[in-house]
N, C-alpha and C positions, 0 to 999 in steps of 0.2 A: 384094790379098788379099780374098777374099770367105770369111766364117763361118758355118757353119751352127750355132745355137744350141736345144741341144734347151731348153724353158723359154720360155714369153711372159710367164705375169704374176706370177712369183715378183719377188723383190727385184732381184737379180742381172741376169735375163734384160731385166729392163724398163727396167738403165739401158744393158745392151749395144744396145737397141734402139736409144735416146736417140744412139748414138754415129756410128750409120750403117756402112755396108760389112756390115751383119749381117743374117741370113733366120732369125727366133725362128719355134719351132714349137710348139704350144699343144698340150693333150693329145690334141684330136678328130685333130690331125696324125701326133700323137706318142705313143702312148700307153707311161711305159715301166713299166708292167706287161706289155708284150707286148714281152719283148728282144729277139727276133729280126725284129721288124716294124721295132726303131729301127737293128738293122743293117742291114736290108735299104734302110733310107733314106741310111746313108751311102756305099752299095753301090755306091748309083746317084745321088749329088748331085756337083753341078757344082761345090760349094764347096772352098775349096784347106784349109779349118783348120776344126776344130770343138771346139764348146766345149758342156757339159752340163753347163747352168745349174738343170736339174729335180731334183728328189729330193723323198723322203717328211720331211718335216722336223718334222713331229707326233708331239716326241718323248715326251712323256706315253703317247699314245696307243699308240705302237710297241710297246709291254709287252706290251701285249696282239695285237697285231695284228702282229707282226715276222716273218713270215713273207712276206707285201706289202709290210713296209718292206725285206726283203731284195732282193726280186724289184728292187723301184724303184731302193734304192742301189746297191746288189750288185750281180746279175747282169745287168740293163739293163747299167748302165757296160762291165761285162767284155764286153760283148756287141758292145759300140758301139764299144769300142777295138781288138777283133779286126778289125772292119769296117775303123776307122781305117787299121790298121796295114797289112792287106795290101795297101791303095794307096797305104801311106805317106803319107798325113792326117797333120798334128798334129792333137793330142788334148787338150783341157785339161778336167779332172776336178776340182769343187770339194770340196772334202772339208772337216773341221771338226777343233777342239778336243776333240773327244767321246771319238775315239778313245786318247786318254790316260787315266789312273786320276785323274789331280789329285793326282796325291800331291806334298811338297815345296814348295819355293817360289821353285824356281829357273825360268826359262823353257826349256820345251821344243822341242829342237832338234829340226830333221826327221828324223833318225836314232834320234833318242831309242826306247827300248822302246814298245811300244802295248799298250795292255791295256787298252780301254773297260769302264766302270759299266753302258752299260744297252745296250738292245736296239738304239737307234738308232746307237749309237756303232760298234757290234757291226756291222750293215748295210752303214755308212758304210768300214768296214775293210775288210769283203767285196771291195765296190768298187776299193778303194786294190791291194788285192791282184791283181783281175785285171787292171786297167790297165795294172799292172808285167808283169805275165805276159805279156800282150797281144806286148811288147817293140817294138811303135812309138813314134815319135816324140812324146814325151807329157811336158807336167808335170801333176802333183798340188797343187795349190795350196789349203793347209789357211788357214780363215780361223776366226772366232769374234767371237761377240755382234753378226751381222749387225743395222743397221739404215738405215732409209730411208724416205722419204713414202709409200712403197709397202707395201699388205700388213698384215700384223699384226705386231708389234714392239715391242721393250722400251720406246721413244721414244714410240712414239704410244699404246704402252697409260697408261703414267704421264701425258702430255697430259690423258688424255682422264679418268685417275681425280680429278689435280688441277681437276679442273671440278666436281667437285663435293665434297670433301672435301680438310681441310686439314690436316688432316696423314696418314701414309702410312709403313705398316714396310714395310724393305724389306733382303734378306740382304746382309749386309755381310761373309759370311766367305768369299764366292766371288772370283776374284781373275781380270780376264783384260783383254782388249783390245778395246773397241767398234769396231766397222770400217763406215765407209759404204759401201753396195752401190756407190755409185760408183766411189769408189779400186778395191774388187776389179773391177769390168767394165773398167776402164781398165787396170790388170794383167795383165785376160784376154788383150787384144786384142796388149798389148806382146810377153806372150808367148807367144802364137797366131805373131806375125811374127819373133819368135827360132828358134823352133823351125822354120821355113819357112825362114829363111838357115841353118837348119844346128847351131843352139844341140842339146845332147844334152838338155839336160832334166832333170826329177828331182822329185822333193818339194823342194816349199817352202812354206815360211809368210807370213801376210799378217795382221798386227791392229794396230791402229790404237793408238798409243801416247798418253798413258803409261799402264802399267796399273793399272785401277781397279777399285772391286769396282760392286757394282752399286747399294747403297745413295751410294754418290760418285759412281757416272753419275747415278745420281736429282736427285742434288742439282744434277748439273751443268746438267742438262737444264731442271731449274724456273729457275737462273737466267740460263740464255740465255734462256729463254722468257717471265722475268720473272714468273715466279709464285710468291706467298708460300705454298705447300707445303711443310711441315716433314717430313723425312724421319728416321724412328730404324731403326737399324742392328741387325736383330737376326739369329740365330744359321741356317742352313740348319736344324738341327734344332725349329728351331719353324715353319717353312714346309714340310712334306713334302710332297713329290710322286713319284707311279706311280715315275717315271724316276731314279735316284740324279745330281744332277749332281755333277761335279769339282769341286773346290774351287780346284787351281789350272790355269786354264786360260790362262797367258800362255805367248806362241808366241816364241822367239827366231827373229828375221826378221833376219838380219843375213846367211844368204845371199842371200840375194833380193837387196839392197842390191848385196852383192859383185859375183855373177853379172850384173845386170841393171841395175844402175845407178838400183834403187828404192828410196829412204827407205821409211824405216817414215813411215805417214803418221799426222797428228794425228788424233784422232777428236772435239777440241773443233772445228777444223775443218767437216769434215764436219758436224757435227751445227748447226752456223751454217748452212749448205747446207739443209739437211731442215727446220730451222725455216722459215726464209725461202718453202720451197717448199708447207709449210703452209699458212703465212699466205695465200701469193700463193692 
């Protein structure tokens, strides 16, 4: 199996790189604000599976500018899986937590209703919708609170606050699953190769358990990292931002498990992983 990966230096694409059997393509390659330039690249590639690891992920920013984050989540993707599909490509499509309301506090299922808070959630749906449309061989594979030694990140922003200030608020009413980019590139590839013997596919969910808010990642994070950072726990309505986020954003991943024979993975784990690769 050979992958063609749209995405080189996001999170994601840089650990599918790390994996080998993958060809990432950078945006001078790729660009997908130009959708139909990224189908006409799977048009004509040699590769048997493809995965788009790229998207506009600046979700502050999307408020204002969501008409580019449509074009990148959205209609790229739909673009790329029509491509997919009339050679019968699989197709795997990262999609997010976003697209939920966060309402409740129960973990939402891949079926569950969708009704995204903000612009990028909103994009990110676009996307999910034509993929389906597409009707190739394809999963959707929603993840949340991507992090990794890669990039910009909830992990290495708090690293890097803790370096200089000792103690640190941080919202404690938002609720979801940290996930290392690695466990998802490793997901990608398993089911890049199910979908190739034949698997039908689907949505499914990916976050790294058990669910925390994000003032408890903080804390989690200073003490693998060994740093006396004091973190207090306060309310989303005293941190506001452009973008409304969900409050709860835990994914129930128990088909993935079923179908594919994936635990949910630890994200204390993982974040052992990112420290270590810091340091090094």
């Amino acid at each position: 199996m050979t992958v063609l990966v749209f995405g080189k230096t996001g999170q994601v694409a840089q650990e599918l790189a790390r994996l080998g059997g993958v060809r990432c393509l950078d945006r001078a390659q790729a660009d997908l604000s130009d959708p139909a330039a990224c189908a006409a690249i799977i048009a004509n590639t040699d590769a048997t599976a493809v995965i788009n690891a790229a998207a506009y992920t600046a979700v502050d920013r999307a408020e204002d500018d969501e008409a580019l984050a449509t074009t990148i989540n959205g209609h790229a993707p739909t673009a790329m899986a029509k491509a997919a599909a009339a050679r019968g490509l699989p197709f795997i499509q990262i999609s997010t937590d976003y697209v939920f309301d966060g309402s409740g506090d129960q973990p939402w299922t891949p079926d569950a209703p969708t009704r995204p808070l903000n612009a990028y959630g909103r994009s990110k749906l676009i996307g999910e919708e034509g993929v389906r449309a597409a009707r190739g061989p394809h999963v959707i594979l929603r993840s949340s609170w991507v992090f990794s030694a890669h990039g910009t990140n909830f992990v290495k922003t708090m690293l890097r606050l803790s370096e200089s200030r000792d103690q640190l608020t941080v919202v404690a009413d938002q609720i979801g699953g940290p996930t290392w980019a690695g466990d998802i590139a490793r997901v990608c590839l398993t089911l890049a190769e199910a979908l190739t013997n034949g698997h039908p596919g689907g949505t499914y969910h990916l976050s790294g358990g058990p669910d925390t808010s994000w003032a408890d990642f903080a804390r989690g994070i200073f003490a693998q990292a060994g740093r006396d950072t004091q973190v207090t726990g306060i309310p989303s309505a005293d941190y506001p931002t452009p973008a409304k986020r969900p409050a709860n954003s835990r994914l129930d991943c128990t088909s993935l498990a079923r179908d594919f024979t994936i635990p949910r993975p630890d994200w204390r784990a993982g974040l052992t992983h990112v420290l270590k690769e810091l340091k090094e």
